[in-house]
C-alpha positions in Angstrom: -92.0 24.4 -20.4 -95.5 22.8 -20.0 -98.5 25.5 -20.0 -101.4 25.4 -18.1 -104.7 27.1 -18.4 -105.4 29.3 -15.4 -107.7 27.7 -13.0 -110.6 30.8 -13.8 -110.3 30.5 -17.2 -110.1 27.1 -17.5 -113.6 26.9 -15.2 -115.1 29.6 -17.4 -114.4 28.0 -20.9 -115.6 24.7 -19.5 -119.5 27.0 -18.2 -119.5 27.7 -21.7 -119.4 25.1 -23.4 -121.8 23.7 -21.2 -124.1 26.1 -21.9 -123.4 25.6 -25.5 -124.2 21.9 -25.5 -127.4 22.5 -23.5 -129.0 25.1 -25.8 -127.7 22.8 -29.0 -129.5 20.1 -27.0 -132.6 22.4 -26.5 -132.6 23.2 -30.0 -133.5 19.3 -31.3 -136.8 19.8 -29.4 -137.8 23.0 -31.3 -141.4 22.6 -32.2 -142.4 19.1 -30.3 -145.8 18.9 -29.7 -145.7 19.5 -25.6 -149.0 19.1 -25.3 -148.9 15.6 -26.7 -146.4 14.5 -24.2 -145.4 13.1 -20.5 -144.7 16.5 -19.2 -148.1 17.8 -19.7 -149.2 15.9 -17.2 -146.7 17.3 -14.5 -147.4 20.8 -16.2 -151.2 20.4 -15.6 -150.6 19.0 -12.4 -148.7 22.1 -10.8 -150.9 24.8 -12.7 -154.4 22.8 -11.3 -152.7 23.0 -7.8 -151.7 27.0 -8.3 -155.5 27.2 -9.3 -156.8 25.5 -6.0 -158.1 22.0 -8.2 -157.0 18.6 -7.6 -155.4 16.8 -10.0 -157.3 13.9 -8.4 -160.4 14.6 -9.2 -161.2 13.3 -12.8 -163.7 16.0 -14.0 -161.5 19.0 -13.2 -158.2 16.8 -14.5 -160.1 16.3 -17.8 -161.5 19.5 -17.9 -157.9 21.4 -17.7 -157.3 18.4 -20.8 -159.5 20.7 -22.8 -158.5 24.0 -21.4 -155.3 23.4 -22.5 -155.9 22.1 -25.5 -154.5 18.6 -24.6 -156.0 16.0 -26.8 -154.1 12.8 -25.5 -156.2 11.8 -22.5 -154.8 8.7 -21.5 -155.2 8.5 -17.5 -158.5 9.9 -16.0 -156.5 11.7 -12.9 -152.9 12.4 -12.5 -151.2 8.8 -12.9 -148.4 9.2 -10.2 -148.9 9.8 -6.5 -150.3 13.5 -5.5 -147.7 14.5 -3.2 -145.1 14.3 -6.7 -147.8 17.4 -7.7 -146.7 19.8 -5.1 -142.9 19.4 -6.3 -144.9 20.4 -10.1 -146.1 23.6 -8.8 -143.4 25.6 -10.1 -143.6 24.7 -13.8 -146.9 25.8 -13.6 -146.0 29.6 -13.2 -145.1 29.4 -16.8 -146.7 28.3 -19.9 -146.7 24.8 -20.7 -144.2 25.9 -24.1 -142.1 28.1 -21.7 -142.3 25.0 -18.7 -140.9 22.6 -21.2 -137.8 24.3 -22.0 -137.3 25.1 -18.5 -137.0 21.7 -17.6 -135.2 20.7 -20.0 -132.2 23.1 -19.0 -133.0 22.1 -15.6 -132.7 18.4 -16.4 -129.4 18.7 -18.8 -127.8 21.2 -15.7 -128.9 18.4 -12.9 -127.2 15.6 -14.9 -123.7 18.1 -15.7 -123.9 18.4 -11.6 -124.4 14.7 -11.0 -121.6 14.0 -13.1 -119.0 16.6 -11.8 -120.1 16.1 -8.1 -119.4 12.2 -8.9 -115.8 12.8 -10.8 -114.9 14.8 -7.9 -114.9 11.8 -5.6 -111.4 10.6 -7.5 -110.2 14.5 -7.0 -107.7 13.8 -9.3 -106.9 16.3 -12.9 -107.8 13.0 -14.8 -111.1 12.3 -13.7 -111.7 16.4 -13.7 -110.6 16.6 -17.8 -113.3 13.5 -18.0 -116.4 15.9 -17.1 -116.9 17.8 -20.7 -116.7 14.6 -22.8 -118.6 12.3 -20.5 -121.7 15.1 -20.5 -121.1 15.2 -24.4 -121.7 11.5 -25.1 -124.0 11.7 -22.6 -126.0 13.3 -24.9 -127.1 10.3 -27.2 -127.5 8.4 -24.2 -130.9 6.9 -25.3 -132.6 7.6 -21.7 -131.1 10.9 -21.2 -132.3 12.1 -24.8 -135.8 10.7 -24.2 -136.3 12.2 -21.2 -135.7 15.9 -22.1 -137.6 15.1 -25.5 -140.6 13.8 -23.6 -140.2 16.5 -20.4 -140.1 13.5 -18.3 -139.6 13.3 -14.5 -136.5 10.7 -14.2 -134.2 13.4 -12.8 -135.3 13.8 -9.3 -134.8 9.7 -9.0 -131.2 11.0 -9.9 -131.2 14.2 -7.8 -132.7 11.6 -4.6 -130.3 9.0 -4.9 -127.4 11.5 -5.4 -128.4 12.9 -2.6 -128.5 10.1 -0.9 -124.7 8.8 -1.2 -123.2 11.9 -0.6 -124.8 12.1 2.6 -123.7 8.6 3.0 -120.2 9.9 2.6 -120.6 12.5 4.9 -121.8 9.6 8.2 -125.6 11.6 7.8 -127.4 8.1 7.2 -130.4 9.6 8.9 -131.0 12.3 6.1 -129.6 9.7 3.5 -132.1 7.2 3.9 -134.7 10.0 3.7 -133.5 10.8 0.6 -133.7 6.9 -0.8 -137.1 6.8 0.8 -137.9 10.1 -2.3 -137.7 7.5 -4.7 -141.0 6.4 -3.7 -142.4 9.4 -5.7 -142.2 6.8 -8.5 -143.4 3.9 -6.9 -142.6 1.0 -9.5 -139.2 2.6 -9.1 -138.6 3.2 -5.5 -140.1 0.0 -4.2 -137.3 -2.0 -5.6 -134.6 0.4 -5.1 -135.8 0.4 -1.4 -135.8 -3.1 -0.9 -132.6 -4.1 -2.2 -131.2 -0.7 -0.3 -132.5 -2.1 2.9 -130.8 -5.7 2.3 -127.8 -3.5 2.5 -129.0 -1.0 5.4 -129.6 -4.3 7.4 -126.4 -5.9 6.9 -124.9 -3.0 7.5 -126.7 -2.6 11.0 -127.3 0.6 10.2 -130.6 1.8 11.9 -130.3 5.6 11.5 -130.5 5.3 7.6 -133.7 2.5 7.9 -135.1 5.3 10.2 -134.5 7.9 7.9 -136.3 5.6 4.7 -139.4 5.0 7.3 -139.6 8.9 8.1 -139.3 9.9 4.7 -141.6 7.3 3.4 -144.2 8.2 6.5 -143.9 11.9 5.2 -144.8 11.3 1.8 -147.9 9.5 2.7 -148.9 12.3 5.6 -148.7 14.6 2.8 -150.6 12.6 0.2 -154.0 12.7 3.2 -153.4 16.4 3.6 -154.1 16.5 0.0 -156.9 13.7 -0.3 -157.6 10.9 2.5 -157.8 8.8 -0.9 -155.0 9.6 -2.1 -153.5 6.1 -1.8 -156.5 3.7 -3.3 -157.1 6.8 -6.4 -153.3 6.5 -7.4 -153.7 2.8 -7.4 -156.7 2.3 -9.9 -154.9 4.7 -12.0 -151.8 2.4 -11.9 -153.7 -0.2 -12.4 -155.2 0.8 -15.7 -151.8 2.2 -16.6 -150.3 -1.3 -16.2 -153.2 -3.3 -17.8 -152.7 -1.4 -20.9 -148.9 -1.1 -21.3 -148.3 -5.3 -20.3 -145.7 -6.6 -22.5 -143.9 -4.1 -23.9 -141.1 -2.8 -21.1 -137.7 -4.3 -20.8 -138.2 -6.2 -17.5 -138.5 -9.4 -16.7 -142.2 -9.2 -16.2 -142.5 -8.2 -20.0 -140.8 -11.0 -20.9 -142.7 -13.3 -18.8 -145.9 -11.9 -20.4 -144.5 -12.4 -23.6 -143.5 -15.6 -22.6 -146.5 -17.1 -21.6 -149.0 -15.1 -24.3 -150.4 -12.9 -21.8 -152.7 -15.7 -20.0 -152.8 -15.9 -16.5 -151.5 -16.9 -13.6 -148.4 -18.5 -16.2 -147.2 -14.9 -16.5 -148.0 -13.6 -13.1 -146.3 -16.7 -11.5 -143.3 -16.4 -14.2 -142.9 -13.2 -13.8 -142.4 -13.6 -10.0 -140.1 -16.4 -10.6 -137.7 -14.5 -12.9 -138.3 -10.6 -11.0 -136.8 -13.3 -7.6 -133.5 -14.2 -9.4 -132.0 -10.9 -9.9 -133.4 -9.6 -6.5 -132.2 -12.5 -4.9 -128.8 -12.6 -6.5 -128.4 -8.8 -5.7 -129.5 -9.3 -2.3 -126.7 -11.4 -1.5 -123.9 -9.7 -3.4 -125.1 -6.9 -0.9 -125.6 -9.0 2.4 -121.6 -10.2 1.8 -120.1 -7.0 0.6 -121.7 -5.0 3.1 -118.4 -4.1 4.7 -116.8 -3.7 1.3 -118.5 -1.4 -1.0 -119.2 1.9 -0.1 -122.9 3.2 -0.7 -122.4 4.7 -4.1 -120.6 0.5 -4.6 -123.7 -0.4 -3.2 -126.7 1.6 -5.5 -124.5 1.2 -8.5 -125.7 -2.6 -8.2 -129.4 -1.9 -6.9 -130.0 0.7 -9.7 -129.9 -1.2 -12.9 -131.3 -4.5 -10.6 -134.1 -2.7 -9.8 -135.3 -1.3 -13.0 -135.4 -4.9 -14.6 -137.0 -7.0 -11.5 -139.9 -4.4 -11.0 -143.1 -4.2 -12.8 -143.3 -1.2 -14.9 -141.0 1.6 -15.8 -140.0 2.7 -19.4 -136.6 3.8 -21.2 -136.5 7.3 -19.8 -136.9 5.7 -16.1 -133.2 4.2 -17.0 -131.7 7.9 -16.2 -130.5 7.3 -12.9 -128.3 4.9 -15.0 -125.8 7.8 -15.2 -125.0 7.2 -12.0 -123.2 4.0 -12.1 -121.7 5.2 -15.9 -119.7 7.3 -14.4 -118.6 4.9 -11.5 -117.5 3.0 -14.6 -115.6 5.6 -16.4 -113.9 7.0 -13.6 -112.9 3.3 -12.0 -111.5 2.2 -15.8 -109.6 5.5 -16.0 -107.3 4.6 -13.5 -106.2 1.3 -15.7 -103.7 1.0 -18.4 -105.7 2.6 -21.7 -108.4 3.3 -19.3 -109.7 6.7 -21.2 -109.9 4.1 -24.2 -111.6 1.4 -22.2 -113.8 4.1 -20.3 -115.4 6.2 -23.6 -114.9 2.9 -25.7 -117.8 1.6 -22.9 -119.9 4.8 -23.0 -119.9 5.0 -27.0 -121.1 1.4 -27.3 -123.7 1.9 -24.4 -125.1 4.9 -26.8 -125.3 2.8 -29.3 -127.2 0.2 -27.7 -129.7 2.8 -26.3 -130.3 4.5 -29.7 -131.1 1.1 -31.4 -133.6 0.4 -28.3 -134.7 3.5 -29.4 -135.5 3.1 -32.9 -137.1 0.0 -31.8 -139.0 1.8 -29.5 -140.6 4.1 -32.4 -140.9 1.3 -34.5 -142.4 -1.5 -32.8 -144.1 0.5 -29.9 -142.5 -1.8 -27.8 -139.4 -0.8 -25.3 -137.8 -4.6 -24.8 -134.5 -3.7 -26.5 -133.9 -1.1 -23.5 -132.6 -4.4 -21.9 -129.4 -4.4 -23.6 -128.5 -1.3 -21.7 -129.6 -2.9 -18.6 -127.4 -5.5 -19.2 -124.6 -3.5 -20.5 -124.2 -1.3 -17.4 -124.8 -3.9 -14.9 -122.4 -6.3 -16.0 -120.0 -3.9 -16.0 -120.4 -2.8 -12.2 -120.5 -6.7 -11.4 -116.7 -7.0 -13.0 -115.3 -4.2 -12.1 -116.8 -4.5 -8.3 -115.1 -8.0 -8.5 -112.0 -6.8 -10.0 -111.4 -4.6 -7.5 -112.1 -6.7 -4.6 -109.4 -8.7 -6.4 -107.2 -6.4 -6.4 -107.7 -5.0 -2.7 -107.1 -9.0 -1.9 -103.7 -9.3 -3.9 -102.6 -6.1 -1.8 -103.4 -7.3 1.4 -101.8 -10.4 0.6 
């Protein structure tokens, strides 16, 4: 006779283990230099905000530098658009130590709830038993690790789009294209994402959700002139001189093109165009035809991994929301013959393309390699998108 774990148990064992692998995960960063690091600047941000300052304004952002003993100065203000600050504020009830490990557990428990909310679209015991090991090999996947080491911000992108197609599945298009419109809180991030979204919206006719991207995208900029009525041209001059120092060296097209042409201009502006067009363009019309086909989690599994190579700047750790369409991938190959082979043989080799990125990464200083991931994941969706519409086609047949 075939015993089963009770249902309470079997939910209890699986909360601690999950605890277990966060707090092993916490223990790698044990004695990073926080101060040194991407999250200082969100840390910074919330406590200058708590404090009545503006993370704006360059001599009190520089000035809470040396309160807080932050050496590495690299932006003048707070390089990501103000309204992001307010969303900061709470990290800055701690101290910048206590903050760090804070979001890291907030970030590991975001991704374990991304991943079990997605597996629970199948709702079948298979794709349940997936949710331990996929979180485990998670783990070494290169942007996730980089993004708790560094503190970085890349899991609100996930919690926004998340957001977004499960109000999708519940017919709130309003609210989800709200959600999309979040995205925008990283703008190198969310313009793309937004654009190859609303190929899709439009094809789709579906107004509410292109209503709901202009509302939310009207209410983050409302915000931002509560805050400062310069708000808008501050955030670009520090982009600006975030971008003029970092050309080259991310694993997008635009990098390439830079490479490509030596760094003179207009070759690499104009090549750069050319080449960020092609996978737009391509995407654009995979959408346009398969609006009717692919349902919106189909649909962002494609624009996701797009996005990030055909816009102008975004790192490694901005590749998080790549968890997404992994585990559209591992639950859609579990349902095939040897799929739990096919499905962790995938996620194993995509770790070990982002951990070679990575060692690139501290080697060379340079982030190309990341593109192998890029490549990785999105050919994957492609195949599987088109195997399945196979499929579905055969049937109807």
């Amino acid at each position: 006779m075939k015993r089963t774990i009770p249902k309470p148990l079997g939910a209890l064992l699986t909360l601690l283990m999950l605890a277990l692998l966060i707090f092993a995960r916490a223990q790698v960063s044990r004695g990073f230099d926080v101060p040194a690091s991407n999250f200082s600047f969100f840390w910074l941000a919330g406590r200058m905000l708590l404090d009545g300052q503006d993370p704006y304004k360059e001599s009190q952002y520089l000035a809470g530098h040396d309160a807080n003993k932050m050496d590495w100065r690299p932006n003048n203000i707070f390089p990501y658009p103000l309204p992001l600050a307010l969303l900061c504020i709470p990290l800055g009830f701690f101290s910048m130590q206590t903050a760090y490990f804070i979001w890291q557990a907030f970030t590991l428990v975001m991704v374990a709830l991304a991943v079990h909310l997605l597996l629970q679209h199948w709702q079948t015991n298979e794709h349940r038993t997936l949710f331990l090991p996929t979180f485990f090999f998670l783990l070494f996947f290169g942007p996730l690790y980089l993004s708790t080491h560094a503190g970085t911000i890349g899991i609100l992108t996930v919690i926004f789009i998340l957001a977004a197609i499960l109000l999708f599945e519940k017919d709130q298009s309003f609210w989800a294209g709200a959600a999309l419109a979040l995205t925008m809180l990283k703008p190198p991030q969310g313009i793309t994402i937004l654009l190859l979204s609303g190929v899709w919206l439009l094809a789709r006719r579906d107004w509410k959700a292109m209503a709901g991207v202009a509302a939310g995208g009207l209410g983050i900029f409302i915000v931002g002139l509560l805050q400062d009525p310069h708000w808008v041209q501050k955030f670009l001059g520090a982009g600006d001189a975030v971008l003029a120092r970092t050309q080259g060296i991310h694993s997008n097209v635009w990098a390439f093109a830079y490479l490509a042409c030596k760094g003179s201009a207009p070759c690499s502006t104009l090549l750069g165009g050319i080449l960020s067009l092609i996978p737009l363009g391509g995407a654009s019309l995979l959408l346009w035809k398969n609006q009717a086909k692919w349902s919106a989690w189909e649909a962002l599994n494609l624009i996701i991994p797009i996005g990030f190579v055909s816009t102008i700047y975004l790192w490694t750790y901005d590749q998080l929301p790549y968890i997404i369409p992994i585990v559209w991938v591992m639950g859609t190959l579990v349902r095939k013959r040897r799929g739990v082979l096919l499905a962790f043989g995938f996620l194993i080799l995509l770790d070990l393309v982002s951990i070679f990125a990575l060692v690139q990464l501290t080697f060379t200083g340079k982030d190309l390699w990341s593109l192998g991931s890029t490549l990785l994941v999105s050919g994957m969706i492609i195949g599987l998108l088109f195997h399945q519409q196979a499929q579905r086609s055969h049937v109807d047949l």
